[in-house]
C-alpha positions as CSV (number, residue, x, y, z in Angstrom):
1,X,0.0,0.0,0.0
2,X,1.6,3.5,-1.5
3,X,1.0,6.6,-0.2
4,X,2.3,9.9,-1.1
5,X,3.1,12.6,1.4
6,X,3.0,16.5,0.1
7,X,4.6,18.3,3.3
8,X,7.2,20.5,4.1
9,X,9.4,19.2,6.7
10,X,6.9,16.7,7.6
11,X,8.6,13.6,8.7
12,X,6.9,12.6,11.4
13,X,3.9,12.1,9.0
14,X,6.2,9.8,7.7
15,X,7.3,7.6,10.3
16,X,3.9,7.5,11.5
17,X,2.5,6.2,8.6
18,X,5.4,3.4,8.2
19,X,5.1,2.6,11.5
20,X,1.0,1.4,10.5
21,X,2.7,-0.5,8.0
22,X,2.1,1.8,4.7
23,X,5.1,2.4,2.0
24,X,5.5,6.3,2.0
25,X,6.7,8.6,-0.8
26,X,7.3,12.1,-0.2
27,X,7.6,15.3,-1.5
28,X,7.6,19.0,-0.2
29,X,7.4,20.5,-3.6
30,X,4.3,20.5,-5.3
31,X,6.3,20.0,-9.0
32,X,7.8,16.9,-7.6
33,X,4.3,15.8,-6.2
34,X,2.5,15.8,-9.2
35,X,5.5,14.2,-11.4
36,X,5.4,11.2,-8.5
37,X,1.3,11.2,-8.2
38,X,1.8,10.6,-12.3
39,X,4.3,7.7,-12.2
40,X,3.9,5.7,-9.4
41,X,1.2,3.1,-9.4
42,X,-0.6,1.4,-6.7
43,X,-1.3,4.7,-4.9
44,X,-3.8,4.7,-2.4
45,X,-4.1,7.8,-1.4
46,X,-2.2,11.1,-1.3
47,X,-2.2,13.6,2.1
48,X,-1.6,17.1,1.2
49,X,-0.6,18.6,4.3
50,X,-0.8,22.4,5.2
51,X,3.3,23.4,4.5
52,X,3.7,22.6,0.8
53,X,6.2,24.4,-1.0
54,X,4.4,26.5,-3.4
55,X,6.9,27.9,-6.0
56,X,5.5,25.9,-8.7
57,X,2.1,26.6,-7.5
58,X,-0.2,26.9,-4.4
59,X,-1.5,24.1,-2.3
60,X,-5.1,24.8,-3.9
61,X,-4.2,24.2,-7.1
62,X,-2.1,21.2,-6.7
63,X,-5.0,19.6,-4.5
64,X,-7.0,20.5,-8.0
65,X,-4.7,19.1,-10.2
66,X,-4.4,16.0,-8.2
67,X,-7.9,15.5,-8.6
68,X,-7.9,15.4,-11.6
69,X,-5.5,13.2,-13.1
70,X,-6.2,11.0,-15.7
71,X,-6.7,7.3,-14.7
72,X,-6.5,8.2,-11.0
73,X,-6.6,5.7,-8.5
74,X,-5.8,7.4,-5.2
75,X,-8.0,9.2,-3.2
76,X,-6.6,12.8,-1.9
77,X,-6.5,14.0,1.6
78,X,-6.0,17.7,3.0
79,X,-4.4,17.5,6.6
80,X,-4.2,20.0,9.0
81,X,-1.7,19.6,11.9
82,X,-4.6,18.6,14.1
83,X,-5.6,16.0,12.3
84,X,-2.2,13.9,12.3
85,X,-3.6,11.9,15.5
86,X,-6.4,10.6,13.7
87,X,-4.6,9.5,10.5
88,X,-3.7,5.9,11.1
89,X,-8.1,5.5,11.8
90,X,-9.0,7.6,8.4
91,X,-6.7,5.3,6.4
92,X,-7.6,1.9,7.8
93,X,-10.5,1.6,5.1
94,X,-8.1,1.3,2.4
95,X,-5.9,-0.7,3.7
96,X,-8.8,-3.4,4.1
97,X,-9.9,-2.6,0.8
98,X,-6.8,-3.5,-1.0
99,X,-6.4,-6.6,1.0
């Protein structure tokens, strides 16, 4: 199970999410984001957290463009700081979905 991480600096996301078993990808630019969302398959879901880097372009847009991929197979969350605690229980459907 594939998930990408968009976050600035967020690698406690990270080991959180590979400590409930899941294979993480990040990225904290949202150019580098949208080239990995494109190539990698088996994604399950991508968490767009609240620091991206926004040269390329702003977290609203990238959350757009995301969405709408062609042949898309991963759903796409927004996550606030507050809502890291709760991650592991928001994933869990998918994990039991792919099994």
């Amino acid at each position: 199970m594939k998930i990408l991480v968009i976050d600035n600096g967020g690698y406690g996301l990270t080991r959180l999410l590979r400590k409930h078993g899941w294979d993480v990808f990040c990225a904290s630019e949202s150019k580098d984001a949208l080239e990995t969302a494109r190539r990698e398959t088996g994604l399950v879901a991508v968490i767009v957290a609240e620091r991206v880097d926004s040269r390329f372009m702003n977290r609203e847009t990238l959350i757009r463009e995301l969405g709408s991929l062609e042949k898309r197979e991963f759903m796409v969350f927004t996550l606030s700081a507050a809502d890291i605690v709760a991650l592991p229980d928001l994933l869990a459907p998918l994990a039991s979905s792919r099994n």
